[in-house]
C-alpha positions, 0 to 999 in steps of 0.5 A: 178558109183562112190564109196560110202565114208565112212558113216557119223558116222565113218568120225565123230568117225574119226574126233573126233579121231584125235582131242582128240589126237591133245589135242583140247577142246570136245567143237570143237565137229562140229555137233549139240549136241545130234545126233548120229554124234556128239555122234560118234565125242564125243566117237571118241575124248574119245578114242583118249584122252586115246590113247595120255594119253597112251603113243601112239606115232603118227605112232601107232594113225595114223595106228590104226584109219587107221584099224577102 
């Protein structure tokens, strides 16, 4: 039997994590506007803009999306 991924939301908080850190737009959001994968992208990109904005280095971002 094969194991299940991650849900869809979580991979979508993820991606947006990565992408608000990496400094891109909150206009790359890559799901339709106003469903709940896009929501999670967009509060993924919020945290992930305050983290840079903190001073985080790339290790830390990388163990603390790792620990979502």
């Amino acid at each position: 039997m094969k194991t299940q991924k991650r849900d869809s939301s979580h991979r979508a908080f993820l991606k947006g994590y990565q992408a608000g850190y990496g400094g891109k737009s909150k206009t790359f959001c890559p799901h339709i506007a106003d469903t709940y994968n896009a929501l999670e992208w967009q509060r993924g990109w919020r945290e992930g803009r305050e983290d840079h904005w903190s001073g985080y280095n790339q290790f830390t971002s990388h163990q603390k999306a790792a620990n979502l």
